[in-house]
C-alpha positions as MATLAB code, in Angstrom:
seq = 'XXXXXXXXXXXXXXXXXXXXXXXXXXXXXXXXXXXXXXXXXXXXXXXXXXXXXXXXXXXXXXXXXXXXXXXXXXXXXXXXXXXXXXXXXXXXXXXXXXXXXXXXXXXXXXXXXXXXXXXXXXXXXXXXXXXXXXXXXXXXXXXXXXXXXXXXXXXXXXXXXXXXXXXXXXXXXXXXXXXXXXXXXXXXXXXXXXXXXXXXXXXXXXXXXXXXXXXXXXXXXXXX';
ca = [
     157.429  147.745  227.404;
     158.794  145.699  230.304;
     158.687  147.209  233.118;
     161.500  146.756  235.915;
     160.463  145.690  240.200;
     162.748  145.535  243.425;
     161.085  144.349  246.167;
     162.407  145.481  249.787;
     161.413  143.755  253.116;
     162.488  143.512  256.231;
     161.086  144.534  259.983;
     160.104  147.492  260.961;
     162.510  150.477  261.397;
     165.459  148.713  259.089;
     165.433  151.808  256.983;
     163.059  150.281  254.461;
     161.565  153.393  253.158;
     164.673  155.342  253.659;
     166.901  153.517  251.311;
     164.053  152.664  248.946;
     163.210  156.630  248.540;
     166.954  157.266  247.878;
     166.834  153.974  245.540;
     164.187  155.405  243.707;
     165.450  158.695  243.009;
     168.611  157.232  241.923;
     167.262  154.780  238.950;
     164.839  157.211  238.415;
     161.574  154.496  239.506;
     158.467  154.838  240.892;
     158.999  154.377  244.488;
     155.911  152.588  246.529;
     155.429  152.639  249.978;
     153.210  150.120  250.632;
     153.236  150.544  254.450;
     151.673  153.606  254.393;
     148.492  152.084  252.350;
     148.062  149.874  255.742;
     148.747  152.965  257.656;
     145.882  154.370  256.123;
     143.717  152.000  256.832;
     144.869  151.446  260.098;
     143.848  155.136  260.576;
     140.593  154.213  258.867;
     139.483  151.712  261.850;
     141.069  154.530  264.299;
     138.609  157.360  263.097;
     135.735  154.762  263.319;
     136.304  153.472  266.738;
     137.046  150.075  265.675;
     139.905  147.805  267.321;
     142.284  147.351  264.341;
     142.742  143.768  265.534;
     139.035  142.767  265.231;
     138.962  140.749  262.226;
     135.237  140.169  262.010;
     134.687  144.572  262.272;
     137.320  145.174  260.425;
     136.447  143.026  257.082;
     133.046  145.129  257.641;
     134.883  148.794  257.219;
     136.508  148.105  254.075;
     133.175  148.308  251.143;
     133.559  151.801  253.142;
     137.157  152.860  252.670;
     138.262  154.721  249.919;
     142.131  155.305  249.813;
     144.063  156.839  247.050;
     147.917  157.218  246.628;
     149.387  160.214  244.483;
     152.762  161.925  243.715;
     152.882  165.442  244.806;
     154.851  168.313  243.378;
     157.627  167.120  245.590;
     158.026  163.730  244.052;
     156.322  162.029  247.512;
     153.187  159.651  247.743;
     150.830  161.046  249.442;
     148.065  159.087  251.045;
     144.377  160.028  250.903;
     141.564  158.856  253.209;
     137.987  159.459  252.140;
     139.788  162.516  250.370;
     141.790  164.151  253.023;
     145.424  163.923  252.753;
     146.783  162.000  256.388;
     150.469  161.378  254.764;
     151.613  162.864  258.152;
     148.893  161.838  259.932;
     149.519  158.374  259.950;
     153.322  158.532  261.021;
     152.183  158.261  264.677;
     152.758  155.116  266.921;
     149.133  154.575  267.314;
     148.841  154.368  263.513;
     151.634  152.110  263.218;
     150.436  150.239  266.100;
     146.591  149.733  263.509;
     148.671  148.816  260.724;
     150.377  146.354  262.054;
     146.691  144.728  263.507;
     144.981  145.485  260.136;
     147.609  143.626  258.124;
     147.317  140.595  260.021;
     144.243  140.072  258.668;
     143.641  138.027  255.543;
     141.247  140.140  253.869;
     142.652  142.911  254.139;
     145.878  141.517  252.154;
     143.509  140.212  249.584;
     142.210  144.186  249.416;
     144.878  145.773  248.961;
     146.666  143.171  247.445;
     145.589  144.127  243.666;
     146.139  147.954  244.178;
     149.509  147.232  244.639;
     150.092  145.288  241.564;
     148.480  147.391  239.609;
     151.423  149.919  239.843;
     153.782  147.442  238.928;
     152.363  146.437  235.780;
     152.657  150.587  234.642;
     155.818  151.571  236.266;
     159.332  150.450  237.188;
     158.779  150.375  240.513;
     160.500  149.819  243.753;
     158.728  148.548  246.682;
     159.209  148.462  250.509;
     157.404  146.093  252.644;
     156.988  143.160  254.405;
     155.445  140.819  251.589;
     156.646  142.350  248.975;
     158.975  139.605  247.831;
     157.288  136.340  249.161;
     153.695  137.704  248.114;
     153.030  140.916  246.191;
     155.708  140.690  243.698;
     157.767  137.182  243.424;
     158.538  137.505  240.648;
     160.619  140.726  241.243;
     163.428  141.362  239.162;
     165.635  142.280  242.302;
     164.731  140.961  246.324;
     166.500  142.681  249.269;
     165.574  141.731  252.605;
     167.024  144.437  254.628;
     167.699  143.755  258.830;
     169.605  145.355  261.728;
     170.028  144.508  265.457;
     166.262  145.351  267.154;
     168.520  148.143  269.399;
     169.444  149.791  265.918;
     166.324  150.087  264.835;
     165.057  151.089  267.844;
     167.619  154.076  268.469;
     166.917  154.950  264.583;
     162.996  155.113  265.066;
     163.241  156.670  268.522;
     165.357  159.573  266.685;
     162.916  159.902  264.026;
     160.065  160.284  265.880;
     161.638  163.333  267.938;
     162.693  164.892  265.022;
     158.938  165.201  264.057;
     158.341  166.110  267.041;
     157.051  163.048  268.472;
     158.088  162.874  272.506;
     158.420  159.419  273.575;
     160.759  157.311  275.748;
     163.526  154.618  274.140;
     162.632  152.071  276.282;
     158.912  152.207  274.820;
     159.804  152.399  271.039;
     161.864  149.131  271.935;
     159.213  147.537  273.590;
     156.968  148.206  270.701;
     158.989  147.492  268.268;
     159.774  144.124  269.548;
     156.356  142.730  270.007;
     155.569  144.436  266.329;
     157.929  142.171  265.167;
     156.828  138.932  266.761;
     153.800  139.956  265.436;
     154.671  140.339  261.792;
     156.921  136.882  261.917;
     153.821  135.044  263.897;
     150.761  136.345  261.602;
     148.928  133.566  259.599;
     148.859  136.051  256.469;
     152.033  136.633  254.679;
     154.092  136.764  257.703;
     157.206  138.726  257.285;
     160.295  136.468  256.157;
     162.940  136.556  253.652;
     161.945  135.508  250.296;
     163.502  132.893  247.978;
     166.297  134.455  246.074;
     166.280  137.984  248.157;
     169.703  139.381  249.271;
     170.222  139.779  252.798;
     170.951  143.048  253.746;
     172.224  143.563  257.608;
     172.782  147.426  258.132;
     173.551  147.474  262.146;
     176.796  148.471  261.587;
     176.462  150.863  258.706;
     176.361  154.549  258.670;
     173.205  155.866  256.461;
     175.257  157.013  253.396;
     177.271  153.456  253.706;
     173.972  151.361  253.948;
     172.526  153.289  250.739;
     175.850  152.610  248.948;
     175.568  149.543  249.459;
     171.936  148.798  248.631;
     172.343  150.988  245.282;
     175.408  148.506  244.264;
     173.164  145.180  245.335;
     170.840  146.339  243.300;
     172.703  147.446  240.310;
     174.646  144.287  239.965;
     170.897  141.989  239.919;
     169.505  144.425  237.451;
     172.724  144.082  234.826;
];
């Protein structure tokens, strides 16, 4: 059997995981959030004191790390450090803040590079990310690389974060978000950009159920 991939990138806070959930639910596919595998191990070099950006200490934690992804009763991945579900654990800015460090690092691409492929190969799958298209899967059957305006993300991820009860100031979720991004473009290893062939996708002006209409009928016309 041939198995069917859509690859969506795009900076943080562009509603990646969002429209992808929805996307996956819809087509009925195996939805992969491969952020959350470098949010775990972002968390990893948290619990062990270790600066997320120290390449050197970091390549040394991972012969140690043992993450594991799996679907709950409620159709959600769930993400497992050294067997202790964190799925809401690693939501936090400080964990997003580690992921970002960890996945500027070359080996740890090349780790969890294969884990990601793997699923792929089984399932039609869609996946969210930053290298999805230009690295994990280029050969995907659909691309997307999904944008807004930094303020729109930042007013979308500053809501968020309240909601789950997360108190923190506008201002600061811009600030972060802005040097997260420079960091993503800037990195030596797979740095975020949009892939050959991938559909730009620019929902700063959309509403949520407008931005998923639209994605669903991008998608549907590549896969016909």
């Amino acid at each position: 059997m041939e198995y069917k991939s859509i690859a969506i990138d795009g900076p943080s806070g562009a509603g990646k995981s969002t429209m992808a959930k929805r996307l996956a639910a819809e087509l009925g596919y195996l939805y992969v959030d491969t952020g959350a595998i470098y949010r775990t191990l972002g968390l990893f070099a948290l619990w062990r004191g270790v600066d997320p950006a120290d390449e050197t200490t970091v390549r040394e934690l991972l012969p140690q790390v043992e993450i594991r992804m799996a679907y709950g009763e409620d159709g959600l991945q769930h993400m497992y450090l050294m067997g202790e579900d964190v799925t809401g654990e690693i939501r936090t800015p400080e964990v997003s803040d580690a992921a970002s460090k960890v996945s500027a690092i070359p080996a740890v691409r090349t780790f969890l590079l294969e884990m990601q492929r793997e699923l792929a190969r089984k399932n039609n799958v869609i996946m969210d990310g930053r290298d999805i298209g230009t690295v994990v899967l280029p050969d995907a059957d659909v691309k997307i690389f999904l944008v807004a305006s930094l303020e729109a993300r930042a007013r979308r991820r500053h809501a968020e974060l309240l909601e789950r009860g997360v108190r923190t100031e506008l201002s600061q979720v811009l600030a972060d978000m802005e040097e997260r991004d420079a960091r993503d473009s800037g990195r030596t290893a797979a740095p975020l950009r949009q892939a050959e062939g991938a559909v730009l996708v620019d929902t700063t002006e959309y509403s949520l159920e407008n931005s998923f209409a639209l994605m669903l009928r991008t998608v549907r016309e590549r896969l016909e």
